[in-house]
N, C-alpha and C positions, 0 to 999 in steps of 0.2 A: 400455752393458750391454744385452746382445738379450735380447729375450722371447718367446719363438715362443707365439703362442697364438691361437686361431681361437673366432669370434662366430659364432651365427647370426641371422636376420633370421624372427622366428616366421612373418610374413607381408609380405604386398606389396600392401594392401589399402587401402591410405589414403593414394593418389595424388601429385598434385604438392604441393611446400612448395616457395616462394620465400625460405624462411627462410634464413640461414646454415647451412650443413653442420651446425655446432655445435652447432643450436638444434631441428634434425628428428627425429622423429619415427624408428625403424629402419625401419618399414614407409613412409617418405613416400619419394620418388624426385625427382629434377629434371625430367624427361621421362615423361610417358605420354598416347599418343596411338592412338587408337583399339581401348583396352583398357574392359576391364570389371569394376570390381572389386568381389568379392564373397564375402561373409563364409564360403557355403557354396561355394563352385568356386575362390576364392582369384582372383587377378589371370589372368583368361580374354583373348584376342582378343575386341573385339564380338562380338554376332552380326550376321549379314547382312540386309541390306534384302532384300526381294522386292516384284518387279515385281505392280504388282497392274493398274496401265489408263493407257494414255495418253491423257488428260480432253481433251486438247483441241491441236489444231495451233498455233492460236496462241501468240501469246508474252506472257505473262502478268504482267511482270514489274512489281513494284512492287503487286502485289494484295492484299485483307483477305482474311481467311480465316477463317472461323469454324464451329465444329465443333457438331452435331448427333447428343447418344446419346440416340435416342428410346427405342429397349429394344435388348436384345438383337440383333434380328433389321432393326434400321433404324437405321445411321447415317450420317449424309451430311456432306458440307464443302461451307458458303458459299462464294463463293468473289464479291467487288465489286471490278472493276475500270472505269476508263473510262466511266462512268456506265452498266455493265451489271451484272446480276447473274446470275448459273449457281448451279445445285445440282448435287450430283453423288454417286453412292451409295458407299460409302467401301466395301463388300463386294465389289459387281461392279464397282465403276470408270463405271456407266452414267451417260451423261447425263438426270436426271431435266425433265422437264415444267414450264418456270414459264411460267406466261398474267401479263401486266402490265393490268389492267383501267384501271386511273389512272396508266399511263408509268412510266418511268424518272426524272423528273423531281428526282426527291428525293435518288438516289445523286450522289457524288460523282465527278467527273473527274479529280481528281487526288489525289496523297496519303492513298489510302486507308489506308494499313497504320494511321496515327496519325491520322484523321480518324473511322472507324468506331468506335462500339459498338455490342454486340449481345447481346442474352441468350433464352435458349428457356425456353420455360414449356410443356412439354405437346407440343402440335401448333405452336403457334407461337414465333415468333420474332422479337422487335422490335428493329429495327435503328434506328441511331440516325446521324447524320450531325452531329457536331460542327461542320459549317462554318453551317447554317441554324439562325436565330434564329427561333424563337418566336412565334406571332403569334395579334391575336384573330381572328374573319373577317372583321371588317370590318362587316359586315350588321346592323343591331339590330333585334330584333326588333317584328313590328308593334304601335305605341302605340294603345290604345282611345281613339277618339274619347270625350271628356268625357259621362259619364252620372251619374245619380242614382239613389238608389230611396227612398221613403218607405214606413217599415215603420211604420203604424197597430196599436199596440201596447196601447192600452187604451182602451174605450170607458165613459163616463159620463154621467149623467143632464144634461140641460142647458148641456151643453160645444159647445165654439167652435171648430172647425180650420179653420184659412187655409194655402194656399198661394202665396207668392207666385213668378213666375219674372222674372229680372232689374228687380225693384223692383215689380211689377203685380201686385195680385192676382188670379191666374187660375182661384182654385178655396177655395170657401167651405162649411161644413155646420156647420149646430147642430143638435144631436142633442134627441131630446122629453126634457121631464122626466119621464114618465112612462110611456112604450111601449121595453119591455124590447129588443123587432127591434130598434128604430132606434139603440138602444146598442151593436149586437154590432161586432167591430173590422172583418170584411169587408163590412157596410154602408155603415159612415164610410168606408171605400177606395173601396165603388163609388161613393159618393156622389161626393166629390172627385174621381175618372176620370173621371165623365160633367161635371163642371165643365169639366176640364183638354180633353179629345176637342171639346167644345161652343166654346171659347174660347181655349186657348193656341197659336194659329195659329205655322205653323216647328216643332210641338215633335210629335216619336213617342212614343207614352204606352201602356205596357198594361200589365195587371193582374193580377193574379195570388193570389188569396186577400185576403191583407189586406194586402198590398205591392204600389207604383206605382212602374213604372220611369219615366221619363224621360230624352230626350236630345235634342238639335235635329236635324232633318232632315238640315241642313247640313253636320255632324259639329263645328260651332263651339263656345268653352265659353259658359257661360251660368250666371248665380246664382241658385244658390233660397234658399228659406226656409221654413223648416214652421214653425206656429203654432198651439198648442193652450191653449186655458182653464186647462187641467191642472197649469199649470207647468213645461207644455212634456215634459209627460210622455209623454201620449198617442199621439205620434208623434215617430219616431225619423229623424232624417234623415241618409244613406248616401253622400255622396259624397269621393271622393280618400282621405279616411281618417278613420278612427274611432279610438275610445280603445282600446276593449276589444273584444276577440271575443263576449262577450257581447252585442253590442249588435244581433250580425247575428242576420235573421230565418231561421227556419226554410225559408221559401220563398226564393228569390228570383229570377234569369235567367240563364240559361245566359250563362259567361263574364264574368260582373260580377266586377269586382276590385276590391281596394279595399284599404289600410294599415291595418295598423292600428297607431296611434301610440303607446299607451300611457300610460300616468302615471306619476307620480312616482315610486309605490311597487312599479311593474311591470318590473320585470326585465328581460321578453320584450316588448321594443315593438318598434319599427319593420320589420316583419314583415309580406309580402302575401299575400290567399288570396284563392280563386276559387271560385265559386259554379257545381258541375257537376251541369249537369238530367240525371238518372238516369233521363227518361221513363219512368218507372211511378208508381201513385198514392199511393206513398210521398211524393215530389217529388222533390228533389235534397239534395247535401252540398256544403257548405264544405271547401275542402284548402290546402294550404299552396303557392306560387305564387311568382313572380320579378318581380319590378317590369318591367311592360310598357316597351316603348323600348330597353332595352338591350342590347348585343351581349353573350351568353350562350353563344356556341361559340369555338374553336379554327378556325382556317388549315389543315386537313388536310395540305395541300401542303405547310406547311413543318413541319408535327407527325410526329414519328417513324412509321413505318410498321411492314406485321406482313408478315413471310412465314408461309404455313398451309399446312400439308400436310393437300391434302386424299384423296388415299389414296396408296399406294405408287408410290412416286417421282413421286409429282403435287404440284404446289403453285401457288398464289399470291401476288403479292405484289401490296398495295395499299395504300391507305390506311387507318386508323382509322377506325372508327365513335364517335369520343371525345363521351362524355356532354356535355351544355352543363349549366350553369347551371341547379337547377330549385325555388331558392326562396332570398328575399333580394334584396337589390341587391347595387350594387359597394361597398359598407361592408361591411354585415353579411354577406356572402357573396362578399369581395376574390378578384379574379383570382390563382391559382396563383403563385407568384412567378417560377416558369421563365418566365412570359410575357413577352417582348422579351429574354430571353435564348439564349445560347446552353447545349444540354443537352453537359455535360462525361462525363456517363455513364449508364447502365441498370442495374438489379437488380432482385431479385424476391428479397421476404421476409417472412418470418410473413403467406403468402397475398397480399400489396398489391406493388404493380409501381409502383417506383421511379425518380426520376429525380435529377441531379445537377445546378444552374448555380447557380455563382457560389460563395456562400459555405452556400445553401444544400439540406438533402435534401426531396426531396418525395415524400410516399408516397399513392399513392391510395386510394378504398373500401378494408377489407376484401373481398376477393372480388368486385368490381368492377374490374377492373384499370384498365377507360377512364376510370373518372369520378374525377376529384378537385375535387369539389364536396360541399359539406358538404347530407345529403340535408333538413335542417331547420334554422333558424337560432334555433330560441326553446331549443335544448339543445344540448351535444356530445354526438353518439353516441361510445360505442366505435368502431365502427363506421368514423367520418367518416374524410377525408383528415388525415394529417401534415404537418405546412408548419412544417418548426425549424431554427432557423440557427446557425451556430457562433457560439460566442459567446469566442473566443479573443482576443485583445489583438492577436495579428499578423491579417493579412490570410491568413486562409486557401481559396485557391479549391478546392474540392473536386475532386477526379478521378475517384476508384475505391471503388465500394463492395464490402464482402468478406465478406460469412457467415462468424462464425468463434464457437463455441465459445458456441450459443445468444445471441451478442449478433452485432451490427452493426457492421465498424471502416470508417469512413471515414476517407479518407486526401485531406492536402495537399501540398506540398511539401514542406511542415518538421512539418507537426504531425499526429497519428494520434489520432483521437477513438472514440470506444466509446459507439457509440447501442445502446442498451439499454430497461428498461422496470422500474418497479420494483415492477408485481403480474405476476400471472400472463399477462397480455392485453397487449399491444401495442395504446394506446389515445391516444388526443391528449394526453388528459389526466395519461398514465403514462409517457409516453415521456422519457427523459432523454441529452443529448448533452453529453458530457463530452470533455474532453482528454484521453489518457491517455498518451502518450508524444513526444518531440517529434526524429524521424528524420529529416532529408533524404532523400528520394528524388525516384526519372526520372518527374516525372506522366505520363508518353508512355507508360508501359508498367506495365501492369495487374498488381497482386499476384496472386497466388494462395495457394490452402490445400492442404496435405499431412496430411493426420494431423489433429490437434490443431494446426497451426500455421500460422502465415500467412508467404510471403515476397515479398521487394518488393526491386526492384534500386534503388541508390541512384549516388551522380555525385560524385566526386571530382576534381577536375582530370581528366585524362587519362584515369582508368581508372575502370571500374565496379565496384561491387561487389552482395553478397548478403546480404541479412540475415533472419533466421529471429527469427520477430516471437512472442511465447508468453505464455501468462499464467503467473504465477507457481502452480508446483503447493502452496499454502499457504492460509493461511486469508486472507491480505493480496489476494489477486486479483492484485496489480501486475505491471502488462505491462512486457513486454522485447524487445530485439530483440538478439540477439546476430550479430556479424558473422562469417559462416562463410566468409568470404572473406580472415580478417583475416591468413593464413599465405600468400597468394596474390593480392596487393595490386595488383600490376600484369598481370594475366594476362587481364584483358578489357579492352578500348579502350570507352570511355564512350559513342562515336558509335556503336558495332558490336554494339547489339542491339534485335533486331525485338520478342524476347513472350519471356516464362517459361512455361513447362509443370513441374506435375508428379506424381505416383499415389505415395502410400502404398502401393499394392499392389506396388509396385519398387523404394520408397525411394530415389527419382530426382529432384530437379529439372533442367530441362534448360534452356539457357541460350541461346536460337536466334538466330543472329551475324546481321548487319546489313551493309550496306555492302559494304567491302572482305572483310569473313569471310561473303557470304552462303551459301556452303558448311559451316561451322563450329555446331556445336555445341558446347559447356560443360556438362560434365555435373557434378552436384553430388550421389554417394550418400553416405548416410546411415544407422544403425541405433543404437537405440535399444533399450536394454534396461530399463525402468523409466525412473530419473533421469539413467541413465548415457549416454553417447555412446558407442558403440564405436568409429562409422565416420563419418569427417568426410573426404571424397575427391573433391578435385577431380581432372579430367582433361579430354579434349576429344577428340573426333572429327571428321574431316573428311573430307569426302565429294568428289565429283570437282567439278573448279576450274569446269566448266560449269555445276554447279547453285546454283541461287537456292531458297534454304526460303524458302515460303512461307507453313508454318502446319507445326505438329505438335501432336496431341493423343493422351494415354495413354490408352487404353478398357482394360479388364481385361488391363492385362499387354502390350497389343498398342501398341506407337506409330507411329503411322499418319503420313506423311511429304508433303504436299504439295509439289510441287518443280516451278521452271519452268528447263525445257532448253533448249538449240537445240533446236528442232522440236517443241515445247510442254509445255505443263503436266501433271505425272505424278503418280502415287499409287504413292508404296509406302509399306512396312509392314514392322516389324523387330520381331519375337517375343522379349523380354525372358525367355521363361523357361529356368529352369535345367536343364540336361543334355539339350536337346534333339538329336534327329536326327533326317536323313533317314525318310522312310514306308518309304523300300526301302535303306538304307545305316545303317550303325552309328554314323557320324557326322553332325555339319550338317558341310556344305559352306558353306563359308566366301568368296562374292561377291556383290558387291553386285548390285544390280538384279536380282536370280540371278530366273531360273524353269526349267521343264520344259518340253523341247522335242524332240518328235522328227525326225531328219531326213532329209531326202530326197538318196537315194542314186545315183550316175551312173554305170553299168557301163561305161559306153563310156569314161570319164573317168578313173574308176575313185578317185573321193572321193562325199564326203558334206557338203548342203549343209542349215544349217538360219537357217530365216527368222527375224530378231527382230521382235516389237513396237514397234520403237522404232529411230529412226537412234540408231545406235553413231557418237558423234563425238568421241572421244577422238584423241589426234594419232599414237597407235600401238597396231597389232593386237595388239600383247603386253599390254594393259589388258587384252584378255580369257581367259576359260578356258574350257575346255570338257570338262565331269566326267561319262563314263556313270556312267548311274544302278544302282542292283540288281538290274533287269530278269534275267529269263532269256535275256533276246535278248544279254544280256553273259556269258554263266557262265562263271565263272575269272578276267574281267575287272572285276569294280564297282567301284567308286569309281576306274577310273584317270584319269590326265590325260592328256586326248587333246595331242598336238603343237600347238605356238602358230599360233591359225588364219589366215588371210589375208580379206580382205574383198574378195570381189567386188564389192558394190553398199555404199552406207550401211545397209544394213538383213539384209544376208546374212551370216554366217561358214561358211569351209572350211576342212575335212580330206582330206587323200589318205587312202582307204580308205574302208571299210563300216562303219558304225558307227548305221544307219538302224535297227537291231533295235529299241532302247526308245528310253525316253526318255534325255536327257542333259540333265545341269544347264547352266546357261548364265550368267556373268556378267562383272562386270569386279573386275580384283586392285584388293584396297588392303590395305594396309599397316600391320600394329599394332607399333608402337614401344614404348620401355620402357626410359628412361636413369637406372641407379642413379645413388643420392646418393654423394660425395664419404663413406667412411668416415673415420670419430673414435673415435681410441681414449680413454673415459673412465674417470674415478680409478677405477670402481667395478666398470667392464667396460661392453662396448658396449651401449646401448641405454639405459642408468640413466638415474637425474634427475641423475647430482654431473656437476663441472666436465668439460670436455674437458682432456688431456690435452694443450699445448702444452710441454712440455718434453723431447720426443721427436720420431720420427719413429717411421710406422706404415708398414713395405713390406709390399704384396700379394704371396704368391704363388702363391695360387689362389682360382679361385669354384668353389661347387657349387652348382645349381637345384635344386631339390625342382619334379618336373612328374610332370604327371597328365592322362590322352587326350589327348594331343600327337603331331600327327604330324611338326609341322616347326617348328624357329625356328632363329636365327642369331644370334650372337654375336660383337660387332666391342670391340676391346678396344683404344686408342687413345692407348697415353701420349703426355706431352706433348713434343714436338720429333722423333715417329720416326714412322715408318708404322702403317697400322691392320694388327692380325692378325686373322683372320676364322674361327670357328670354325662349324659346323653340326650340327645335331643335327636327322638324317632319318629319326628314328623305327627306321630299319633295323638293330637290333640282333644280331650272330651269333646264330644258337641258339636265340633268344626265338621263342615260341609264335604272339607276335601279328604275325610278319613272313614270314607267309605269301606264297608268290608269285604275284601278279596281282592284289595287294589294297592298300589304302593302310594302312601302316602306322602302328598309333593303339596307344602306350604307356604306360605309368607308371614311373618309374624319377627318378634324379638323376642330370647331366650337368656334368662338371666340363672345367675352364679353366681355364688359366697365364695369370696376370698380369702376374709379375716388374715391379713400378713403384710406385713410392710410393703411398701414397689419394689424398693432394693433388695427382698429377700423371698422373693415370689415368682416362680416358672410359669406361667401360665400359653398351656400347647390347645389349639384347636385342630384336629386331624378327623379324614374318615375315609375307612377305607370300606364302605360301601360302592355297593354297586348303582345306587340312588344319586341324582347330583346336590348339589352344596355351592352355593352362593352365598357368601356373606357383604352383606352393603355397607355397615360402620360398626361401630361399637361406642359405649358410655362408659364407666367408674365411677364411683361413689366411693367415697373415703372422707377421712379427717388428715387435717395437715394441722402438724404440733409447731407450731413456731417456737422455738427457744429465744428470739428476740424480736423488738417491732420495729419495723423498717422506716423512716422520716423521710 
């Protein structure tokens, strides 16, 4: 029994499905390759790259890249190769300025792509080198020779003070019973000084109110002994370390240091301070200090470095000025824990600059970025550095840190943790690192955030996938990662990517190929209407077989394209926004590398020749095109396609004739594909949630397009065992308004197609690799469905 009856496909918006025919989506396809699909233009042609500089002759290949938006009006791309580094202005394409004051020494030689991190804070930019470990500097700082000081603390009627030094005594005074002078406390010091100056031969002594210093000429140690009638009250004796802070005198000598040890019931003990002469007749203060001897700084050379801009397209890179050590010892004030390891990553958060080894994060000052030394050791500030380590049952080494949604996720192989904080302040004492989900992913390649969400590519056997990582919108907080790859399973190779990119502002992740796809991108749109998903759309673009992406970063709408050629490393740039055109033409012009270029014309020859920026090495002059532009130097003519040009040199194209008047666009074709899915007739009609219909057959015997400012595409329709029929659609409609003559014709309308061949036995490709754009809005069929029996 036939059923003539015709579906339509509302849109064409939500890309490829790997799923069975059965199980897709009406708007998902089997094929779409350098399309663009979009909620408001419906399933478009990309737009085109444009040529913005060729950065550099050499060959760059295998290089990190990393991107710089200082504002609006400055952004630049790193660029570390080979143990160099380049900055380069991503607007003009110029080579900016870097002076190495401390070498090259610290970048890496090889394997930069997965060897670098790097993050910008401001004007600067700390790069990180995964391959060097961590060091102290070696140097400890200079130990004081062994000194003393005797603080004469209270004087009394008839009292007894001794000093002895290594068992002798050198210095003796009884005070009168009776004459008030001879009791005061800077009498007894002078007294005992002019003992010590008179008799303790090897020793330097001097004075200072009512405290005596002491130390051997030699710089040797040596014992004292203070000894007073008092019960050893009267004088306080100061050397290596004391109990309490209380005990140090008001005065004392510039640079004396000393412990202080504490008791039982003191908290704050083992703590050193230094006695700093203020020279004026106040005297001096007590401060808080670092146990003399020990090595208190960082290895510069192998501690991560800063590149600085220091004005328009100027910069340096050097080393850190990184804080030492500035009270405490190596207990009470432990080395960093990155120290002898390797750093896995960099961030910047709630104000403190971040680091990643091992299993643990380290955060430094508030607002001190250099220093991760705790500034006092008898308290935690807020303030101080963060040193906290997972505390997971697996072995988790940290990779990637990610700002997400006022908290922290760091991430491991297998487990994804949420450092957070649980007052207002991000503070040692409030900081909390938790597990919160436990994902496999690629540690080689960094997540990123879009929106409200995080994504991180993960490793399956063979192929790779994407997962969009979210807190739950509820009162539960609980995180998730759902797999937006989970309909397109096999459609990335797991060896075959470099970096994820992706902007909210285009609802884009991009998926930049690796290896064998370094030409390839994976694009991943999305839109989101509240809780709802509209658009979950994979697809892919690829660009010409000679290019290597080296880096791509979205700045408001714009995706800027780092790319190494035969004949070196390039910038371009590909304008995301919707219904753009030309400055002087109604449409974009659709090629890559595209720019404006006027050319230079040969009367005696009688063509027109124009110079590229760039050797053209594609293996045939028909990769390019050549569009005058809307000039008046064209009138009656804009937007045509000039004849396919010839290449005199690698860097020239020609035309026979004049065409020198304006400018003319200039690029190379490629090609947007676009393979419907195998049609299903179900119980309910096409596109439902109920079963497929397998108790039939469903013959095609037509398509219609729904399109809109399209000037060209083509249609190959392919059943199974017979040749392809090839249909076209050249915008040039009889009679239609918009097919004016001398002008590129750009329509709206629907274009229909004979099928004649089953669903299941029918290829039907929509591609075009004009230079014209191509928007299609929906599509229809018409067919008979054969039921072989009737449903009850």
């Amino acid at each position: 029994m036939a059923t003539p009856i015709s579906r339509s496909l509302p849109n064409l918006t939500n890309g490829i499905s790997q799923q069975p025919a059965t199980l897709r989506l009406a708007s998902q396809c089997e094929t779409q390759i350098n399309g663009l699909s979009s909620l408001v233009d419906g399933l478009s042609k990309r737009p085109p790259t444009e040529h913005v500089s060729r950065l550099s002759t050499s060959d760059f290949s295998g290089a990190y890249v990393h991107f710089i938006n200082r504002d609006s009006s400055e952004r630049y791309a790193v660029v570390v190769l080979n143990g160099d580094l380049k900055v380069y202005n991503l607007t003009s394409g110029v080579t900016c300025t870097v002076t190495y004051p401390d070498g090259k020494g610290y970048l890496p030689t090889s394997s930069e792509v997965s060897r670098m991190r790097a993050v910008s804070i401001a004007d600067y930019t700390i790069l990180v080198n995964r391959d060097k470990t961590t060091a102290k500097s070696g140097a400890a700082s200079a130990d004081r020779d062994p000194d003393a000081m005797i603080h004469v603390s209270k004087g009394a009627y008839g009292a007894y003070y001794q000093i002895k030094l290594d068992g002798t005594e050198e210095a003796s005074f009884t005070t009168s019973t009776t004459d008030a002078t001879d009791i005061q406390t800077t009498n007894i010091a002078s007294e005992l000084y002019d003992d010590l100056v008179a008799g303790a031969t090897g020793y330097s002594v001097a004075l200072n109110g009512n405290v005596i210093y002491i130390k051997k000429t030699d710089g040797s140690d040596f014992d004292i002994e203070a000894y007073d009638s008092e019960g050893s009250s009267g004088m306080i004796l100061l050397k290596g370390k004391t109990q309490q802070f209380k005990d140090l005198p008001k005065r004392g000598y510039d640079g004396f240091t000393i412990e202080i040890a504490g008791t039982e019931d003191n908290s704050y003990d083992n703590w050193w301070v230094k006695y700093i002469d203020d020279t004026n007749a106040s005297g001096g203060h007590w401060e808080e200090t670092v146990k003399p001897g020990l090595d208190d700084n960082f290895d510069v050379s192998e501690m991560p470095h800063q590149l600085v801009r220091t004005a328009l397209d100027t910069f340096v890179f050097e080393e850190i000025s990184w804080d030492g050590r500035g009270a405490g010892d190596d207990v009470s004030a432990a080395d960093p824990s990155f120290i002898g390891e390797k750093l896995n990553g960099v961030f910047f958060y709630r104000n403190r600059l971040g680091f990643l080894a091992d299993e643990n994060v380290i955060m430094s000052r508030t607002a001190d970025f250099f220093n991760f030394w705790p500034e006092t050791v008898t308290t935690v500030l807020d303030t101080d550095p963060i040193d906290i380590a997972s505390t997971h049952q697996q072995v988790s080494i940290l990779h990637h840190a990610v700002p997400m949604n006022e908290q922290m996720i760091l991430t491991s192989h297998g487990v994804q943790f949420s450092l957070s904080t649980d007052g207002e302040v991000l503070t040692p004492n409030t900081v909390q690192m938790k597990p919160s989900t436990e994902f496999s992913m690629n540690p080689d390649i960094a997540p990123i955030t879009s929106g409200h969400d995080m994504y991180f590519v993960t490793k399956a056997g063979d192929w790779a996938g994407l997962r969009e990582y979210f807190a739950q919108q509820d009162n539960t907080g609980l995180k998730d990662a759902s797999l937006v790859t989970a309909h397109v399973p096999s459609m990335i190779p797991s060896d075959s990517v470099r970096m994820i990119v992706g902007s909210s502002d285009v609802n884009s992740i991009l998926v930049v190929g690796d290896g064998t796809y370094d030409n390839r991108v994976w694009v991943y749109r999305y839109h989101w209407a509240g809780d709802d998903k509209l658009q979950s759309s994979w697809s892919y673009w690829e660009f010409d077989d000679g290019d290597e992406i080296l880096g791509i970063d979205i700045i408001d709408g714009i995706m800027y394209m780092v790319v190494n050629r035969t004949g070196g490393m390039f910038l371009d740039k590909l304008d995301f926004s919707s219904q753009r055109t030309e400055n002087d033409l109604e449409y974009l012009v659709h090629l890559d590398r595209k720019q404006s270029i006027t050319g230079v014309y040969d009367s005696t020859n009688h063509w027109t020749t124009w110079t590229l920026p760039y050797t053209h090495t594609e293996p045939s002059e028909s990769n390019y095109r050549i569009v005058t532009g809307g000039g008046v130097g064209f009138d009656g003519n804009q937007g045509e396609i000039l004849p396919i040009p010839t290449r005199p040199s690698s860097t020239t194209l020609r035309v026979t004739g004049d065409y020198s008047a304006d400018d003319c666009y200039i690029g190379a074709v490629f090609t947007f594909t676009y393979g419907m899915s195998e049609q299903i007739m179900k119980s309910s009609g096409f596109g439902g949630g109920d079963s497929a219909r397998t108790d039939g057959r469903l013959q095609l015997n037509r398509w219609r397009i729904l399109y809109a400012n399209t000037g060209y595409f083509k249609v190959e329709v392919t059943p199974k065992y017979r040749d392809t029929f090839e249909y076209k659609f050249t915008g040039r409609i009889l009679g239609e308004g918009t097919n004016p003559v001398g002008s590129a014709p750009i329509s709206d309308g629907m274009f229909t197609f004979p099928v004649k061949a089953g669903a299941h036995q029918v290829d039907v490709t929509i591609s075009s690799d004009s230079h014209l754009p191509c928007s299609l809005q929906s599509a229809e069929w018409e067919g008979i469905f054969i039921a072989k029996t009737k449903r009850v």
